[in-house]
C-alpha positions as CSV (number, residue, x, y, z in Angstrom):
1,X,71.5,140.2,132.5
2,X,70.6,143.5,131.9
3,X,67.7,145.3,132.5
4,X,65.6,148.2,131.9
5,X,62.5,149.4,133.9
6,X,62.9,148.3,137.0
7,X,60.4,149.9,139.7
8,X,62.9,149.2,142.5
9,X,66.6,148.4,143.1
10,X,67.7,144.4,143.8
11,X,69.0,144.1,146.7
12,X,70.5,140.5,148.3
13,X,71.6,140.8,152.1
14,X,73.5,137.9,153.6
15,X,72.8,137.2,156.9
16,X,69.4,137.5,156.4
17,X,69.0,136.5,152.6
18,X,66.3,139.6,152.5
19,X,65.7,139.9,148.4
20,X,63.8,142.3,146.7
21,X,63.4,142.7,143.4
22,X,61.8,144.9,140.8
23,X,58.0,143.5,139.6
24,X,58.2,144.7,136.6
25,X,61.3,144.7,133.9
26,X,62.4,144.2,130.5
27,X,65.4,141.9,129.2
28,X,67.3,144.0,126.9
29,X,70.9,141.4,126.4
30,X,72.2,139.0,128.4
31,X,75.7,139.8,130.2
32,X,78.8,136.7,130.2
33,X,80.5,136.9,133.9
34,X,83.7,138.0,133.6
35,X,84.4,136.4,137.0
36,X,82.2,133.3,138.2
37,X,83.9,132.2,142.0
38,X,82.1,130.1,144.8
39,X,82.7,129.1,148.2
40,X,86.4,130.9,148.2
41,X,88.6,130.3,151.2
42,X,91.8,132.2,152.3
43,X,94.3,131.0,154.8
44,X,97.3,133.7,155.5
45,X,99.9,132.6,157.8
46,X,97.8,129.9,159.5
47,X,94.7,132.5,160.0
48,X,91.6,132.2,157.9
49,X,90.4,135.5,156.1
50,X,88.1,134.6,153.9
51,X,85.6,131.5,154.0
52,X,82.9,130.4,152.1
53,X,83.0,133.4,149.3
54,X,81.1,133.3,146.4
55,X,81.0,136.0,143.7
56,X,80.0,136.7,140.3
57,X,81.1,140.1,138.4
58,X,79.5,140.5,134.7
59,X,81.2,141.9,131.6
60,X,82.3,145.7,132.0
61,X,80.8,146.4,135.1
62,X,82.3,148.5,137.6
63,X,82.5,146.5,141.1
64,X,83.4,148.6,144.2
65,X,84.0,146.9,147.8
66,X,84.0,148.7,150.9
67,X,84.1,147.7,154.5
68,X,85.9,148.1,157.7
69,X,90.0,147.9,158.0
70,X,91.2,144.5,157.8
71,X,87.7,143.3,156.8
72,X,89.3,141.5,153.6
73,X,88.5,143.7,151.1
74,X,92.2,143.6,149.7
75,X,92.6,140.0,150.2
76,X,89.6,138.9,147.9
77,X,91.0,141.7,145.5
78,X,94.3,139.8,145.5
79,X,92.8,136.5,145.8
80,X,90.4,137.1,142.5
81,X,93.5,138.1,140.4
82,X,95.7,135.5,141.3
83,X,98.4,137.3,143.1
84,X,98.2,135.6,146.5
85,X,96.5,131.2,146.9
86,X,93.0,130.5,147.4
87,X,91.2,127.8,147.5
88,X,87.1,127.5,145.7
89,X,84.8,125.0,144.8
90,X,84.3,126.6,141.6
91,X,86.3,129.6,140.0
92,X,86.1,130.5,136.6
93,X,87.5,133.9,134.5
94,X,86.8,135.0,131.0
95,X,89.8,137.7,131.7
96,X,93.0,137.3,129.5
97,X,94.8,140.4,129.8
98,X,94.4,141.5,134.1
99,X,96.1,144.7,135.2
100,X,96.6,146.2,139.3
101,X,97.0,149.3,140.2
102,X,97.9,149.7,143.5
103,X,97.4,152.6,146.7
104,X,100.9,153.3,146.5
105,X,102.5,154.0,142.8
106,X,105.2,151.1,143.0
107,X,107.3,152.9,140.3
108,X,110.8,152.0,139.8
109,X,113.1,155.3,141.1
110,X,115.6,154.5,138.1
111,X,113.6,154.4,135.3
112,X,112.0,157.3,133.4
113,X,108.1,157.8,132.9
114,X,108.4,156.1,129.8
115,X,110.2,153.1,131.4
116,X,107.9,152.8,133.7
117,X,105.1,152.4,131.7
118,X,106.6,150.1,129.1
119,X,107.7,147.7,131.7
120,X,104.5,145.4,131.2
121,X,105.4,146.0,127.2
122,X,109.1,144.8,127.9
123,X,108.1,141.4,130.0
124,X,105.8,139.9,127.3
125,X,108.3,140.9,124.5
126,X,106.0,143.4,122.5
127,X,109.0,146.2,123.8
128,X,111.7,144.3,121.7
129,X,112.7,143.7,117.8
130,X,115.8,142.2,116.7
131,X,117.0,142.2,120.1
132,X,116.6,146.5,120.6
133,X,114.2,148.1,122.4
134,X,111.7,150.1,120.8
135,X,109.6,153.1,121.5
136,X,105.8,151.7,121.4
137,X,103.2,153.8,120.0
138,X,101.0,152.4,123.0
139,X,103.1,154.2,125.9
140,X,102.3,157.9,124.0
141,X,98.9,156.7,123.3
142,X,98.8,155.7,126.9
143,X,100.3,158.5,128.6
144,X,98.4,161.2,126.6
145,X,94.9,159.3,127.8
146,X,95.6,159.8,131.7
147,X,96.7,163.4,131.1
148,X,100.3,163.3,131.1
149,X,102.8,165.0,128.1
150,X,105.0,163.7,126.3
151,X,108.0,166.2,128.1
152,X,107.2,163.9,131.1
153,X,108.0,160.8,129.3
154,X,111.9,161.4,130.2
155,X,111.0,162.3,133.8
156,X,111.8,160.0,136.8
157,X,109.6,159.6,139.8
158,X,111.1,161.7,142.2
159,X,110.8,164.6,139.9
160,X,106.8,163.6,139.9
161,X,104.4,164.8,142.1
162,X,102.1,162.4,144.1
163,X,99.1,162.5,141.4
164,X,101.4,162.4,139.1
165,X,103.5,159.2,140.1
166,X,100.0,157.7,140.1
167,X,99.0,158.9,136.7
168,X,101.8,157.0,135.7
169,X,100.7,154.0,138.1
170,X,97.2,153.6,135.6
171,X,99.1,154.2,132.7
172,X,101.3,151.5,133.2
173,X,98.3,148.9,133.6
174,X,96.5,150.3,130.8
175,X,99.2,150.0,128.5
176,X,98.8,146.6,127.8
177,X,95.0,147.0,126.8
178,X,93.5,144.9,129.7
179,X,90.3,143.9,130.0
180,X,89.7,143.8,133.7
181,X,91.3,146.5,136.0
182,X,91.9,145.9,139.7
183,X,92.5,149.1,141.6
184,X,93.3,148.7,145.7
185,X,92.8,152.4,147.2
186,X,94.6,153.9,144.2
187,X,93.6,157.6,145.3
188,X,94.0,157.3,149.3
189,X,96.8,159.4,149.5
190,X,95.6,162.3,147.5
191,X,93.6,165.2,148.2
192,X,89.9,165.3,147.5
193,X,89.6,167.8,144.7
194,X,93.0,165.3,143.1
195,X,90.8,162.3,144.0
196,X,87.7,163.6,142.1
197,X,89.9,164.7,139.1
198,X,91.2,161.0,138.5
199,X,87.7,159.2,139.8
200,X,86.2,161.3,136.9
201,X,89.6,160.3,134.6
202,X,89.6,156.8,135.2
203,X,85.9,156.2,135.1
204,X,85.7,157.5,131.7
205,X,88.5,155.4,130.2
206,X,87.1,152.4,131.6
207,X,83.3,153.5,130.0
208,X,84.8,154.1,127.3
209,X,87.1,150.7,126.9
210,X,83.9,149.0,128.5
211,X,86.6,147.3,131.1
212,X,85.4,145.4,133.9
213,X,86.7,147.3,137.4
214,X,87.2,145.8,140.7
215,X,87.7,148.4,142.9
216,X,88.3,148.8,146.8
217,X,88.0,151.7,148.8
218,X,87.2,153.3,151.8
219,X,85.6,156.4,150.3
220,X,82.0,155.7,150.6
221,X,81.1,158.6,148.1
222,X,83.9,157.7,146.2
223,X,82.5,154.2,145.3
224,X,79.1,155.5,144.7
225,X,79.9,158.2,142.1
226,X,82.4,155.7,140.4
227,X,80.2,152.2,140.6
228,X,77.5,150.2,139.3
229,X,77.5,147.9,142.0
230,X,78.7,147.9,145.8
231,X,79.6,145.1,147.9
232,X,79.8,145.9,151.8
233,X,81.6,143.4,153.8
234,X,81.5,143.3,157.3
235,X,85.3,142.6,160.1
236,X,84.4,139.0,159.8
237,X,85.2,139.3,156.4
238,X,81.3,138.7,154.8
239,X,79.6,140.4,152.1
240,X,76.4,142.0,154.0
241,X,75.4,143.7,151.2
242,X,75.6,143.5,147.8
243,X,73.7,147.0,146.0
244,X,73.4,148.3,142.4
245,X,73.6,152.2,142.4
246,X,71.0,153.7,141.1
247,X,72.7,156.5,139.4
248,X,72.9,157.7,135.9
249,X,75.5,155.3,133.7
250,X,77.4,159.0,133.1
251,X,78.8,160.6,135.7
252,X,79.7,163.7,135.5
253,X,81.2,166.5,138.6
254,X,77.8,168.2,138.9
255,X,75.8,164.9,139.9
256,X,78.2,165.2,142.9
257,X,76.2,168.0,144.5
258,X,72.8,166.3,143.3
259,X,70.5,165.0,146.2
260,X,69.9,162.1,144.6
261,X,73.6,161.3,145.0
262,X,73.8,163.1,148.3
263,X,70.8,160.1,149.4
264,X,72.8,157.2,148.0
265,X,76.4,158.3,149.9
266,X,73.8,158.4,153.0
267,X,72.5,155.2,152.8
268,X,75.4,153.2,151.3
269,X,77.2,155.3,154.7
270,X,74.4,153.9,157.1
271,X,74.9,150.2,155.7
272,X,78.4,150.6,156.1
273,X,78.2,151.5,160.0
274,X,75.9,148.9,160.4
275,X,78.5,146.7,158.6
276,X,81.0,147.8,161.7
């Protein structure tokens, strides 16, 4: 559900259950979840992870999870898209096209830029006609919308530098027109004026493509500028908190240095230590 009005921010705590919640609101629509999971459990080589989960992301919203190393916070990213065994009382998806980006690039050293990103094209088929490849109009379309040129189409990685390779690395799971975007520390490696230039790239193709984003990091003001919604899990693997930003829905570089940002990266940081 959306809302507009609201006096204060909704805030649900586990451990304690403390809820508050705004008196007075207005219903403006009502929001399908993309993502509906409860009581998820995951075993990895005979040690438990993750128990007693439960989770629900709406349509288009932009989902961030932080918490201490080896808290989880990859596993449940993993675990929600299918790419490692879970097991839930309930788990239901209104996603048909996923796409993962991942911290490091994972690009193929012997194909070009534009082999890369055509890869997802190539394994459903939509790459081939009467048994030849042929050049998409989605990997130019693609490529032009996370800032690349066409001259680096014919480029391999190694000629690529590091923002680069991962320019390529969103481009390849946006190719495919998804509509929900996992992203595991895709900007970890690069410098902070890099990082800001593709939080501020990435967040408006997903506004503007209205895609739902699951995202984990360890930046804390990193998933405030970029989120709707954080979820703080603590080393046993627990969500602790679970907080809607209150931020303007556009973002924009100079909200970086405003203090009402500056008071939200300060309290998301204390929740997070407490999370420790």
């Amino acid at each position: 559900m959306v809302v507009n009005d609201c006096s204060t921010l909704s805030i649900i705590e586990a451990g304690g259950y403390e809820i508050s919640s705004s008196h007075t609101f207005q219903i403006v629509e009502f929001v399908k979840n993309i993502i509906d999971l409860s009581s998820l459990t995951v075993t990895l080589g005979g040690s438990e992870i993750l128990s007693d989960l439960s989770l629900k992301i709406p349509h288009a919203q932009w989902c961030s999870i932080i918490g201490p190393s080896g808290c989880g916070k990859s596993t449940l990213l993993r675990a929600i898209a299918g790419l490692i065994p879970g097991k839930s009382s309930k788990y239901v998806t209104d996603f048909q096209t996923p796409a993962f980006v991942f911290q490091d690039p994972t690009l193929m050293p012997w194909r070009t830029v534009r082999d890369n990103v055509s890869l997802p094209l190539e394994l459903s088929g939509q790459r081939i006609k009467n048994g030849q490849y042929v050049d998409s109009p989605a990997i130019h379309q693609t490529i032009e919308k996370v800032g690349l040129d066409s001259e680096d189409l014919i480029k391999f990685p190694r000629q690529l530098s590091g923002g680069m390779r991962m320019r390529v690395s969103m481009a390849r799971a946006l190719v495919m027109q998804p509509d929900i975007l996992f992203m595991d520390e895709p900007f970890a490696a690069l410098d902070e004026l890099l990082r800001q230039q593709l939080n501020q790239l990435i967040y408006e193709i997903c506004q503007t493509q209205k895609l739902t984003t699951l995202f984990v990091t360890h930046n804390v003001s990193e998933a405030v500028y970029l989120s709707d919604r954080i979820l703080i899990m603590n080393r046993e693997g627990v969500i602790v908190n679970d907080v809607g930003v209150s931020l303007p829905q556009q973002r924009t570089l100079d909200l970086r240095g405003s203090s009402e940002y500056i008071a939200q990266v300060n309290e998301f940081t204390k929740r997070l230590q407490e999370a420790m």
